[in-house]
C-alpha positions as CSV (number, residue, x, y, z in Angstrom):
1,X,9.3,19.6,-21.9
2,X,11.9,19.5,-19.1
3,X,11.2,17.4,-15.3
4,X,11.1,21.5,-14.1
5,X,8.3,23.2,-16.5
6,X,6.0,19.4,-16.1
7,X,6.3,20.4,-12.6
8,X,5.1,24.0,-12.7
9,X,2.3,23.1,-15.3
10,X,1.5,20.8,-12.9
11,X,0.9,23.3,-9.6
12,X,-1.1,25.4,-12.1
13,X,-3.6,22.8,-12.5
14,X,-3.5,21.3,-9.1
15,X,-6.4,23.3,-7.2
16,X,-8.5,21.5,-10.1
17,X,-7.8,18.3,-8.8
18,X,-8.5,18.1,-5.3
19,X,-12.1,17.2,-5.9
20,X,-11.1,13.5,-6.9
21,X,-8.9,10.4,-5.9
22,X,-9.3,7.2,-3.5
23,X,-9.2,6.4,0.1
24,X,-8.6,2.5,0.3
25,X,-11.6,1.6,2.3
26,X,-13.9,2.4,-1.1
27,X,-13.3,-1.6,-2.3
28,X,-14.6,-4.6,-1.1
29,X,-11.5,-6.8,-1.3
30,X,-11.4,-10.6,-0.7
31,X,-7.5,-11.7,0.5
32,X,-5.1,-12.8,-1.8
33,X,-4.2,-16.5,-2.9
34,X,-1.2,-18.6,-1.8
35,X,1.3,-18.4,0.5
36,X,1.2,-16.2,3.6
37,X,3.6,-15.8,6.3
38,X,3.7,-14.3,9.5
39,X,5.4,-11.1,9.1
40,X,8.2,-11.7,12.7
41,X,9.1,-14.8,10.9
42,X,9.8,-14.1,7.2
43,X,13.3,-15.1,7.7
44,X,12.7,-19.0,6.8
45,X,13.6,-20.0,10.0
46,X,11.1,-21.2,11.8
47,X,10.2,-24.1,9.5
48,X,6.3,-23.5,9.5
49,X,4.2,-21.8,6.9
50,X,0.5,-21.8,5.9
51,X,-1.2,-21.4,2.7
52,X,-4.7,-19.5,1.8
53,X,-7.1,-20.0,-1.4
54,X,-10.3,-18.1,-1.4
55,X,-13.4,-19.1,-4.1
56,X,-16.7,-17.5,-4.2
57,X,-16.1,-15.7,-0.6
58,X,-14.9,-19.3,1.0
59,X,-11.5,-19.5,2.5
60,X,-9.7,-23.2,2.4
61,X,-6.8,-22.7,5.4
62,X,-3.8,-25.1,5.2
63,X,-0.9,-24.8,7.7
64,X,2.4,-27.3,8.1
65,X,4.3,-27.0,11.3
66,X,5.6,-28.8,13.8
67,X,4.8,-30.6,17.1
68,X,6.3,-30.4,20.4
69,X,8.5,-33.1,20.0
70,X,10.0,-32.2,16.2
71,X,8.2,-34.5,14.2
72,X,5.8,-33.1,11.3
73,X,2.2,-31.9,11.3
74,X,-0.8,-30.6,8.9
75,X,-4.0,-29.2,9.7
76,X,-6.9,-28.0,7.6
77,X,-9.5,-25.4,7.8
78,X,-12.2,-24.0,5.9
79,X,-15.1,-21.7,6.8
80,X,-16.7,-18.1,5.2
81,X,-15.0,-14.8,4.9
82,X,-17.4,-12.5,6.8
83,X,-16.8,-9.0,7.3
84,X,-13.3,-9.3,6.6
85,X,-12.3,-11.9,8.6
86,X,-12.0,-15.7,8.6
87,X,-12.6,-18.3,12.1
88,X,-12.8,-22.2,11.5
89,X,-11.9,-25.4,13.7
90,X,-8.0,-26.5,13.0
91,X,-8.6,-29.8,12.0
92,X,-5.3,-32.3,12.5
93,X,-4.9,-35.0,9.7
94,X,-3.0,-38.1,9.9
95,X,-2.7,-41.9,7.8
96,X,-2.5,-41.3,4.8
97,X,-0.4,-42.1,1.4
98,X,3.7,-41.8,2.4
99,X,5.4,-41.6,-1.0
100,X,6.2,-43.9,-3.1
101,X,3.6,-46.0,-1.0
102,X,0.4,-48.4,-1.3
103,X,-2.6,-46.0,-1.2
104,X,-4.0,-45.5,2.6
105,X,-6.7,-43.1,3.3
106,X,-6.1,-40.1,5.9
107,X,-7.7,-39.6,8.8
108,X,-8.6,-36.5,10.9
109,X,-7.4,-37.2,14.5
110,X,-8.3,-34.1,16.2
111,X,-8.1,-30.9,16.9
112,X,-5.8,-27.9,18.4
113,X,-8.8,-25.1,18.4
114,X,-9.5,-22.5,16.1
115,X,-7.4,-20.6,13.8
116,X,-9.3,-16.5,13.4
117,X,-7.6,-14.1,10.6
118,X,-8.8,-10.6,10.8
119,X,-8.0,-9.3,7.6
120,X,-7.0,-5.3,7.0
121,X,-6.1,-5.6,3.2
122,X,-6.0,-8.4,0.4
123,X,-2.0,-8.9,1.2
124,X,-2.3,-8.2,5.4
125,X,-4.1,-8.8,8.2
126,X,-3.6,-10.5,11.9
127,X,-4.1,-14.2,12.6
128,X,-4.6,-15.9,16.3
129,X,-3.5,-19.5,16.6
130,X,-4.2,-21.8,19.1
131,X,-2.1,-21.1,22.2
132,X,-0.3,-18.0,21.0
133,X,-1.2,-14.3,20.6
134,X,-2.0,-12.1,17.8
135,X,0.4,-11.9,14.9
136,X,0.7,-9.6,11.8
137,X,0.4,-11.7,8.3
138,X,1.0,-11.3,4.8
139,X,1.0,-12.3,1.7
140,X,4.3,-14.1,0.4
141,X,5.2,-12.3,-3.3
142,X,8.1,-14.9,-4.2
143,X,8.0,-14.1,-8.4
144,X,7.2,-10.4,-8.8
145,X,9.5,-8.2,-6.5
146,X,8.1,-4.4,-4.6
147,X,9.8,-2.2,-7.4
148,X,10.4,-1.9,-11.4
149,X,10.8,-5.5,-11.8
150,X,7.6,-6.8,-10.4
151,X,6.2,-4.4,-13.2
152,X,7.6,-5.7,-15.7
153,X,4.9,-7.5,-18.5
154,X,1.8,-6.8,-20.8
155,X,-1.1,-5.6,-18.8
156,X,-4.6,-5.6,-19.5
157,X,-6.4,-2.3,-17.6
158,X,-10.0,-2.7,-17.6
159,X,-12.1,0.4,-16.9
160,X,-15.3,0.7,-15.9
161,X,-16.9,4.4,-16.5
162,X,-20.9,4.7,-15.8
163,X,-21.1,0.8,-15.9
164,X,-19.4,0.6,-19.5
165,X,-16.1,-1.7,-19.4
166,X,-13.3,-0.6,-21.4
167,X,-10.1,-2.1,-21.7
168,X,-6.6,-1.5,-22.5
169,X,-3.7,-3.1,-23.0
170,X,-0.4,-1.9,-22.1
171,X,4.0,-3.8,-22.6
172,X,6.2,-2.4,-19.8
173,X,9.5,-3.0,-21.1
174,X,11.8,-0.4,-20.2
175,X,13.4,0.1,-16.4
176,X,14.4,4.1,-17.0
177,X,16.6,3.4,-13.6
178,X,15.2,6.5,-12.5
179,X,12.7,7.3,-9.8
180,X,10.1,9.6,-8.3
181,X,9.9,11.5,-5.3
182,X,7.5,8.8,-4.3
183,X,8.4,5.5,-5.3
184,X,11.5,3.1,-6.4
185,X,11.8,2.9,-9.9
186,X,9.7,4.0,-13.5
187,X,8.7,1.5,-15.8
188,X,7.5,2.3,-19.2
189,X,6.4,1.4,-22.2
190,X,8.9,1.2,-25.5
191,X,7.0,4.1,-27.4
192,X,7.3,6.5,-23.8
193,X,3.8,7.3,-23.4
194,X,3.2,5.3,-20.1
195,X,4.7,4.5,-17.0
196,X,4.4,3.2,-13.9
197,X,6.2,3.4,-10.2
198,X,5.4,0.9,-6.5
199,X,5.0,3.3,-4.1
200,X,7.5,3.3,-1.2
201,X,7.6,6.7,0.2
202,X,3.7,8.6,2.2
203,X,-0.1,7.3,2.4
204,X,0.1,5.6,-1.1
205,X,3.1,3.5,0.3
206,X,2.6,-0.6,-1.2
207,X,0.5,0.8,-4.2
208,X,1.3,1.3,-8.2
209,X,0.9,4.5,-9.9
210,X,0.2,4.6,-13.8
211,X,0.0,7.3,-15.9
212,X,-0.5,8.5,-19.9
213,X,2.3,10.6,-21.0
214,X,1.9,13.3,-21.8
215,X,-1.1,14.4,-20.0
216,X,-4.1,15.5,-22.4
217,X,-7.7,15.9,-22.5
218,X,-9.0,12.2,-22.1
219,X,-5.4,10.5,-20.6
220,X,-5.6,8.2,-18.1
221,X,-3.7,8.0,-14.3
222,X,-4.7,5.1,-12.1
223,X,-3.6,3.5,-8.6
224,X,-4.0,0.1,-7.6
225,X,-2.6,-2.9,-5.6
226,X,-1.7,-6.1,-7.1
227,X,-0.4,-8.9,-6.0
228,X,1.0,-11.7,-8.0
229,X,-1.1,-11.1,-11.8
230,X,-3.6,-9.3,-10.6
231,X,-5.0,-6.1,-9.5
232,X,-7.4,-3.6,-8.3
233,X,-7.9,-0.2,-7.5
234,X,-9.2,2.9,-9.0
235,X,-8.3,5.5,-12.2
236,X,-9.8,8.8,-13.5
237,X,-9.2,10.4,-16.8
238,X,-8.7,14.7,-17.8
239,X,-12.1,15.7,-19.0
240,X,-12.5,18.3,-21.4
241,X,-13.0,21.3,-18.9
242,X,-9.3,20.3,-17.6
243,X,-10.7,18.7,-14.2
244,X,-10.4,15.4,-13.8
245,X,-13.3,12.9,-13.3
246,X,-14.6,11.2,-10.5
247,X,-13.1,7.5,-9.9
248,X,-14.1,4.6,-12.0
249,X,-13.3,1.3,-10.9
250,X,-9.8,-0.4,-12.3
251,X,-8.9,-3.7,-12.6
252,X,-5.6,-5.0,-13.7
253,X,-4.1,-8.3,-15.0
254,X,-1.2,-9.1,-16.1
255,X,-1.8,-11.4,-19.2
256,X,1.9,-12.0,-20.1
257,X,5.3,-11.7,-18.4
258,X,8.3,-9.7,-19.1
259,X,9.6,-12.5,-21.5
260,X,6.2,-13.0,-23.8
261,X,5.0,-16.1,-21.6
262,X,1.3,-16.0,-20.9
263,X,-0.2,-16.4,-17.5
264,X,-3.5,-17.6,-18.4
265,X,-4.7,-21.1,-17.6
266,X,-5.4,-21.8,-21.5
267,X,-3.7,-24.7,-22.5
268,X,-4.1,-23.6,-26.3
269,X,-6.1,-26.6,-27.3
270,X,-8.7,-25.4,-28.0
271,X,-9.2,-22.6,-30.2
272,X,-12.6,-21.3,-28.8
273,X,-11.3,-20.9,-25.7
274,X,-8.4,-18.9,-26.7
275,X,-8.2,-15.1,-26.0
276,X,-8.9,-14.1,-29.2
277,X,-10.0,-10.4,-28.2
278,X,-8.3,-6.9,-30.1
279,X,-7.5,-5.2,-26.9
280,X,-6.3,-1.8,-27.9
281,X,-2.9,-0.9,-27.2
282,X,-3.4,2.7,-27.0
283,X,-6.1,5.5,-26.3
284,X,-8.3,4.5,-29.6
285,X,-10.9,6.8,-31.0
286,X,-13.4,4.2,-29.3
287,X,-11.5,4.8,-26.3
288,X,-12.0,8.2,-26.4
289,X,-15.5,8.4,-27.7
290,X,-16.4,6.2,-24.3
291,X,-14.7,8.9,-22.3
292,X,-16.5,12.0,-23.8
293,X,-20.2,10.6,-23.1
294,X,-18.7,9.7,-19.4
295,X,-17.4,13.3,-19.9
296,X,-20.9,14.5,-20.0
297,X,-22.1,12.7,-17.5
298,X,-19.9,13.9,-15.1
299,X,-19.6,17.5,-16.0
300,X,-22.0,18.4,-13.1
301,X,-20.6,15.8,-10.5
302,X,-18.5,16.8,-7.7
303,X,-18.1,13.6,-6.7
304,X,-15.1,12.9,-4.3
305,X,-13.9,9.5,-3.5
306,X,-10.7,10.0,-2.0
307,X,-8.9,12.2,1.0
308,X,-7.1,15.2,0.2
309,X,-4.1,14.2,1.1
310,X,-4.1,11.0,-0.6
311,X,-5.3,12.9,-3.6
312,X,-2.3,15.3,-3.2
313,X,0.5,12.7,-3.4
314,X,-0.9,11.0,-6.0
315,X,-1.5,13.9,-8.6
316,X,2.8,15.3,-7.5
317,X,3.4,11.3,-8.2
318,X,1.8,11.1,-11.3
319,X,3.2,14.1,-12.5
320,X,6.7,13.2,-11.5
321,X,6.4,10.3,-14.0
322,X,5.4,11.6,-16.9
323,X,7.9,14.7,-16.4
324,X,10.7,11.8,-16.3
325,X,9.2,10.0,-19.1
326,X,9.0,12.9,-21.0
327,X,12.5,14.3,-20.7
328,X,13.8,10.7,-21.6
Protein backbone atom coordinates (compact mmCIF):
# COMPACT_ATOMS: atom_id res chain seq x y z
CA UNK A 1 0.00 0.00 0.00
CA UNK A 2 1.56 3.27 -0.97
CA UNK A 3 2.46 6.49 1.91
CA UNK A 4 -0.78 8.16 -0.41
CA UNK A 5 -3.71 5.30 -0.10
CA UNK A 6 -2.47 4.64 4.07
CA UNK A 7 -3.26 8.24 4.18
CA UNK A 8 -6.70 8.34 2.62
CA UNK A 9 -7.65 5.03 4.50
CA UNK A 10 -6.74 6.77 7.20
CA UNK A 11 -9.17 10.13 6.87
CA UNK A 12 -11.93 7.49 6.27
CA UNK A 13 -11.57 6.16 9.59
CA UNK A 14 -10.68 9.29 11.42
CA UNK A 15 -14.24 10.64 12.70
CA UNK A 16 -14.00 7.09 14.60
CA UNK A 17 -11.30 8.13 16.50
CA UNK A 18 -11.88 11.26 18.07
CA UNK A 19 -13.56 9.72 21.06
CA UNK A 20 -10.01 8.47 22.50
CA UNK A 21 -6.29 9.65 23.23
CA UNK A 22 -4.42 11.34 26.25
CA UNK A 23 -3.97 14.77 27.72
CA UNK A 24 -0.71 14.58 29.85
CA UNK A 25 -2.17 15.63 33.12
CA UNK A 26 -3.97 11.96 33.32
CA UNK A 27 -0.57 10.37 35.20
CA UNK A 28 0.75 10.87 38.37
CA UNK A 29 4.40 11.12 37.58
CA UNK A 30 7.35 11.24 40.16
CA UNK A 31 10.61 13.26 38.48
CA UNK A 32 13.26 11.45 36.83
CA UNK A 33 16.64 10.15 38.37
CA UNK A 34 20.14 11.67 37.87
CA UNK A 35 21.48 14.55 36.56
CA UNK A 36 19.55 17.76 36.02
CA UNK A 37 20.68 21.08 34.85
CA UNK A 38 19.32 24.36 34.67
CA UNK A 39 18.12 24.80 31.24
CA UNK A 40 20.17 28.85 30.64
CA UNK A 41 23.19 26.97 31.63
CA UNK A 42 23.42 23.70 29.60
CA UNK A 43 26.41 24.87 27.90
CA UNK A 44 28.99 23.36 30.62
CA UNK A 45 30.13 26.58 31.55
CA UNK A 46 29.24 27.52 34.58
CA UNK A 47 30.95 24.70 36.42
CA UNK A 48 27.93 23.80 38.81
CA UNK A 49 25.48 20.97 38.53
CA UNK A 50 23.03 19.13 40.86
CA UNK A 51 21.85 15.64 40.95
CA UNK A 52 18.15 14.15 41.91
CA UNK A 53 17.22 10.45 43.12
CA UNK A 54 13.68 9.85 44.12
CA UNK A 55 12.59 6.44 46.16
CA UNK A 56 9.17 5.70 47.42
CA UNK A 57 7.97 9.52 46.79
CA UNK A 58 11.39 10.88 48.72
CA UNK A 59 13.63 13.14 46.89
CA UNK A 60 17.60 13.06 48.03
CA UNK A 61 18.94 16.72 46.50
CA UNK A 62 22.72 16.95 45.83
CA UNK A 63 24.25 20.07 44.27
CA UNK A 64 28.28 20.96 43.70
CA UNK A 65 29.05 24.53 43.01
CA UNK A 66 31.09 27.05 43.90
CA UNK A 67 31.66 29.82 46.59
CA UNK A 68 32.27 33.31 46.29
CA UNK A 69 35.78 33.19 46.41
CA UNK A 70 36.38 30.05 43.74
CA UNK A 71 37.06 27.36 45.91
CA UNK A 72 34.59 24.09 45.96
CA UNK A 73 31.28 23.42 47.71
CA UNK A 74 28.61 20.54 48.32
CA UNK A 75 25.34 20.73 49.84
CA UNK A 76 22.62 18.07 50.59
CA UNK A 77 18.97 17.96 50.77
CA UNK A 78 16.30 15.61 51.30
CA UNK A 79 12.56 16.06 52.03
CA UNK A 80 9.00 14.58 50.42
CA UNK A 81 7.64 15.17 46.90
CA UNK A 82 4.18 16.69 47.63
CA UNK A 83 1.95 17.82 45.06
CA UNK A 84 4.62 17.95 42.63
CA UNK A 85 7.01 19.80 44.20
CA UNK A 86 10.05 19.41 46.38
CA UNK A 87 11.33 22.19 49.49
CA UNK A 88 14.15 21.15 52.00
CA UNK A 89 16.99 23.07 54.04
CA UNK A 90 20.42 23.21 51.82
CA UNK A 91 22.59 21.71 54.15
CA UNK A 92 26.58 22.62 53.58
CA UNK A 93 29.06 19.67 54.29
CA UNK A 94 32.65 19.96 55.06
CA UNK A 95 35.82 17.59 56.73
CA UNK A 96 35.65 14.82 55.41
CA UNK A 97 37.92 11.89 53.55
CA UNK A 98 40.33 13.93 50.74
CA UNK A 99 41.60 11.12 48.47
CA UNK A 100 43.94 9.00 48.79
CA UNK A 101 43.68 10.14 52.62
CA UNK A 102 43.38 8.74 56.35
CA UNK A 103 39.58 8.42 56.94
CA UNK A 104 37.99 11.75 58.57
CA UNK A 105 34.38 12.08 59.22
CA UNK A 106 32.40 15.08 57.44
CA UNK A 107 30.70 17.57 59.08
CA UNK A 108 27.65 19.72 58.27
CA UNK A 109 28.73 23.41 58.83
CA UNK A 110 25.67 25.19 57.87
CA UNK A 111 23.36 26.32 55.81
CA UNK A 112 22.53 28.79 52.65
CA UNK A 113 18.51 28.33 52.94
CA UNK A 114 16.23 26.33 51.20
CA UNK A 115 16.37 24.84 47.81
CA UNK A 116 12.12 24.54 46.36
CA UNK A 117 11.63 22.56 42.77
CA UNK A 118 8.25 22.96 41.44
CA UNK A 119 8.02 20.23 39.15
CA UNK A 120 5.73 20.46 35.62
CA UNK A 121 6.82 17.00 34.17
CA UNK A 122 9.15 13.90 35.22
CA UNK A 123 12.08 15.68 32.90
CA UNK A 124 11.12 19.67 33.77
CA UNK A 125 10.20 21.87 36.23
CA UNK A 126 11.51 25.28 38.02
CA UNK A 127 13.87 25.39 40.89
CA UNK A 128 14.58 28.55 43.37
CA UNK A 129 17.93 28.62 45.10
CA UNK A 130 19.01 30.59 47.72
CA UNK A 131 19.61 34.15 46.64
CA UNK A 132 18.64 33.87 43.05
CA UNK A 133 15.28 33.73 41.17
CA UNK A 134 13.31 31.19 39.54
CA UNK A 135 14.97 29.00 36.85
CA UNK A 136 13.69 26.35 34.34
CA UNK A 137 15.28 22.69 34.99
CA UNK A 138 15.63 19.55 33.32
CA UNK A 139 16.65 16.37 33.17
CA UNK A 140 20.24 15.81 31.62
CA UNK A 141 19.73 12.69 28.85
CA UNK A 142 23.65 12.14 28.23
CA UNK A 143 23.34 8.19 26.64
CA UNK A 144 20.07 8.16 24.73
CA UNK A 145 19.75 11.22 22.29
CA UNK A 146 15.84 13.11 21.27
CA UNK A 147 15.60 11.16 17.84
CA UNK A 148 15.97 7.54 16.16
CA UNK A 149 19.06 6.83 18.11
CA UNK A 150 17.76 7.14 21.58
CA UNK A 151 15.24 4.46 20.23
CA UNK A 152 17.33 2.22 19.46
CA UNK A 153 17.03 -1.32 21.75
CA UNK A 154 14.67 -4.25 22.86
CA UNK A 155 11.70 -2.93 24.63
CA UNK A 156 9.40 -4.41 26.99
CA UNK A 157 5.61 -2.69 26.58
CA UNK A 158 3.54 -3.58 29.39
CA UNK A 159 -0.25 -3.06 29.04
CA UNK A 160 -2.62 -2.90 31.38
CA UNK A 161 -6.40 -3.30 29.95
CA UNK A 162 -9.29 -3.64 32.72
CA UNK A 163 -6.49 -4.27 35.46
CA UNK A 164 -4.97 -7.32 33.41
CA UNK A 165 -1.09 -6.74 32.58
CA UNK A 166 0.08 -7.80 29.33
CA UNK A 167 3.31 -7.50 27.95
CA UNK A 168 5.23 -7.34 24.89
CA UNK A 169 8.40 -7.27 23.70
CA UNK A 170 9.63 -5.39 20.83
CA UNK A 171 13.95 -5.01 18.88
CA UNK A 172 14.21 -1.62 17.18
CA UNK A 173 16.92 -2.17 14.88
CA UNK A 174 16.44 -0.37 11.80
CA UNK A 175 16.87 3.73 11.36
CA UNK A 176 14.56 3.96 7.90
CA UNK A 177 16.34 7.67 7.72
CA UNK A 178 12.99 8.79 6.98
CA UNK A 179 10.56 10.88 8.96
CA UNK A 180 7.00 11.88 9.68
CA UNK A 181 5.26 15.01 9.46
CA UNK A 182 5.63 15.02 13.10
CA UNK A 183 8.77 13.87 14.40
CA UNK A 184 12.68 13.29 13.48
CA UNK A 185 13.26 9.97 12.42
CA UNK A 186 11.32 6.14 12.18
CA UNK A 187 12.70 3.28 13.93
CA UNK A 188 11.51 -0.13 13.30
CA UNK A 189 11.71 -3.43 13.88
CA UNK A 190 13.72 -5.98 11.31
CA UNK A 191 10.45 -7.85 10.28
CA UNK A 192 8.61 -4.05 9.52
CA UNK A 193 5.69 -4.39 11.55
CA UNK A 194 6.49 -1.64 14.20
CA UNK A 195 7.87 1.56 14.45
CA UNK A 196 8.43 4.34 16.38
CA UNK A 197 9.21 8.33 16.03
CA UNK A 198 10.27 11.36 19.23
CA UNK A 199 8.01 13.91 18.53
CA UNK A 200 9.49 17.23 17.59
CA UNK A 201 6.90 19.08 15.68
CA UNK A 202 2.81 20.24 17.69
CA UNK A 203 1.24 19.32 21.27
CA UNK A 204 2.90 15.85 21.34
CA UNK A 205 6.29 17.62 20.98
CA UNK A 206 9.17 15.59 23.57
CA UNK A 207 6.89 12.31 23.34
CA UNK A 208 7.41 8.73 21.36
CA UNK A 209 4.82 7.39 19.07
CA UNK A 210 4.56 3.54 18.49
CA UNK A 211 2.57 1.82 16.31
CA UNK A 212 1.60 -2.03 14.73
CA UNK A 213 1.98 -2.12 11.12
CA UNK A 214 -0.22 -2.57 9.41
CA UNK A 215 -3.10 -1.43 11.32
CA UNK A 216 -5.74 -4.37 12.04
CA UNK A 217 -8.47 -5.37 14.28
CA UNK A 218 -6.60 -5.76 17.78
CA UNK A 219 -3.05 -3.61 16.76
CA UNK A 220 -1.60 -1.61 19.02
CA UNK A 221 -0.47 2.49 18.81
CA UNK A 222 0.85 3.99 22.00
CA UNK A 223 2.50 7.46 23.26
CA UNK A 224 4.73 7.91 26.04
CA UNK A 225 7.77 9.72 27.60
CA UNK A 226 10.79 8.08 28.58
CA UNK A 227 13.70 9.14 29.86
CA UNK A 228 16.83 7.19 30.15
CA UNK A 229 15.31 3.12 30.21
CA UNK A 230 12.21 3.86 31.13
CA UNK A 231 8.79 4.98 30.26
CA UNK A 232 5.29 5.88 30.68
CA UNK A 233 2.36 6.90 29.05
CA UNK A 234 -0.77 5.55 27.51
CA UNK A 235 -1.81 3.07 24.38
CA UNK A 236 -5.14 1.83 22.84
CA UNK A 237 -5.75 -0.95 20.51
CA UNK A 238 -8.50 -1.21 17.06
CA UNK A 239 -11.44 -3.06 18.48
CA UNK A 240 -13.50 -5.13 16.47
CA UNK A 241 -16.20 -2.53 15.47
CA UNK A 242 -13.11 -0.44 13.88
CA UNK A 243 -13.14 2.28 16.89
CA UNK A 244 -10.49 2.31 18.93
CA UNK A 245 -10.61 1.68 22.67
CA UNK A 246 -10.35 3.89 25.48
CA UNK A 247 -6.70 4.34 26.99
CA UNK A 248 -4.96 1.69 29.07
CA UNK A 249 -2.08 2.54 30.92
CA UNK A 250 1.55 1.80 29.20
CA UNK A 251 4.70 1.35 30.66
CA UNK A 252 7.94 0.92 28.81
CA UNK A 253 11.49 -0.33 29.62
CA UNK A 254 14.01 -0.83 27.74
CA UNK A 255 15.57 -4.26 28.86
CA UNK A 256 18.52 -4.28 26.39
CA UNK A 257 20.50 -1.71 24.29
CA UNK A 258 21.02 -1.36 20.60
CA UNK A 259 24.16 -3.78 20.92
CA UNK A 260 22.44 -6.87 22.97
CA UNK A 261 23.75 -5.41 26.46
CA UNK A 262 21.18 -5.62 29.20
CA UNK A 263 20.29 -2.86 31.43
CA UNK A 264 19.06 -4.68 34.31
CA UNK A 265 20.77 -4.63 37.70
CA UNK A 266 21.15 -8.71 37.59
CA UNK A 267 24.48 -9.58 38.00
CA UNK A 268 23.72 -13.14 36.54
CA UNK A 269 24.65 -15.05 39.59
CA UNK A 270 22.07 -16.17 40.52
CA UNK A 271 19.83 -18.04 38.37
CA UNK A 272 16.53 -17.40 40.31
CA UNK A 273 16.82 -14.06 39.99
CA UNK A 274 17.41 -14.07 36.39
CA UNK A 275 14.64 -12.86 33.95
CA UNK A 276 13.58 -15.91 32.93
CA UNK A 277 10.04 -14.73 31.54
CA UNK A 278 8.77 -15.69 27.56
CA UNK A 279 7.78 -12.23 26.73
CA UNK A 280 6.08 -12.48 23.37
CA UNK A 281 7.58 -10.81 20.56
CA UNK A 282 4.53 -10.26 18.69
CA UNK A 283 0.62 -9.94 18.94
CA UNK A 284 0.13 -13.77 20.24
CA UNK A 285 -3.17 -15.52 20.23
CA UNK A 286 -3.02 -14.77 24.18
CA UNK A 287 -2.41 -11.35 23.17
CA UNK A 288 -5.28 -11.10 21.27
CA UNK A 289 -7.69 -13.26 23.31
CA UNK A 290 -6.79 -10.45 26.30
CA UNK A 291 -7.88 -7.83 23.87
CA UNK A 292 -11.32 -9.32 22.70
CA UNK A 293 -12.67 -9.68 26.44
CA UNK A 294 -11.33 -5.87 26.97
CA UNK A 295 -13.09 -5.54 23.57
CA UNK A 296 -16.30 -6.38 25.21
CA UNK A 297 -15.93 -4.52 27.98
CA UNK A 298 -15.51 -1.48 26.25
CA UNK A 299 -17.98 -1.89 23.38
CA UNK A 300 -20.51 0.41 25.32
CA UNK A 301 -17.77 2.94 26.70
CA UNK A 302 -17.32 6.27 25.41
CA UNK A 303 -14.70 6.92 27.44
CA UNK A 304 -12.36 9.91 26.41
CA UNK A 305 -9.12 10.51 27.99
CA UNK A 306 -7.46 12.84 25.83
CA UNK A 307 -8.19 16.46 23.98
CA UNK A 308 -9.16 16.54 20.50
CA UNK A 309 -6.44 18.00 19.24
CA UNK A 310 -3.98 15.98 20.89
CA UNK A 311 -6.01 13.05 19.73
CA UNK A 312 -5.82 14.46 16.06
CA UNK A 313 -2.03 14.65 15.79
CA UNK A 314 -1.47 11.61 17.21
CA UNK A 315 -3.87 9.29 15.02
CA UNK A 316 -2.11 11.55 11.38
CA UNK A 317 1.36 10.54 13.34
CA UNK A 318 0.62 7.14 13.70
CA UNK A 319 -0.61 6.75 10.46
CA UNK A 320 2.31 8.43 8.84
CA UNK A 321 4.43 5.65 10.33
CA UNK A 322 3.04 2.71 9.36
CA UNK A 323 2.31 4.24 5.71
CA UNK A 324 6.38 4.64 5.61
CA UNK A 325 6.96 1.36 7.13
CA UNK A 326 4.70 -0.12 4.88
CA UNK A 327 6.00 1.20 1.58
CA UNK A 328 9.55 0.18 2.74
Amino acid sequence: MTFKKSLVKFFVTLALALSLMVTQSVLAFMPAGGLWVIDSENNGQSGRGFQIEVENEVLVFTYFGYRLDGSGTFYLAAGPVTNNIFSATLTEYQGGNALGAAYSPAHASGSPGKVTISFSSGKHGTMTLPGESPQSISKFGFGYPNGPDGLLGKWMFSEILSGVPNAIVRSLSVKLGTSSSYGNGIVATAAGDFGCEFGTVGTLAGMVVCADVPQTTYSDTYVFKFSGDRGVGIGFYVMSSGANSPAYELHALRIATKTGRETGINDGTSTSLQAMARAKTGSSSADISLKQQDDKLQASSAVESVKAADGIQLQLWAAEIRAVLMAQ
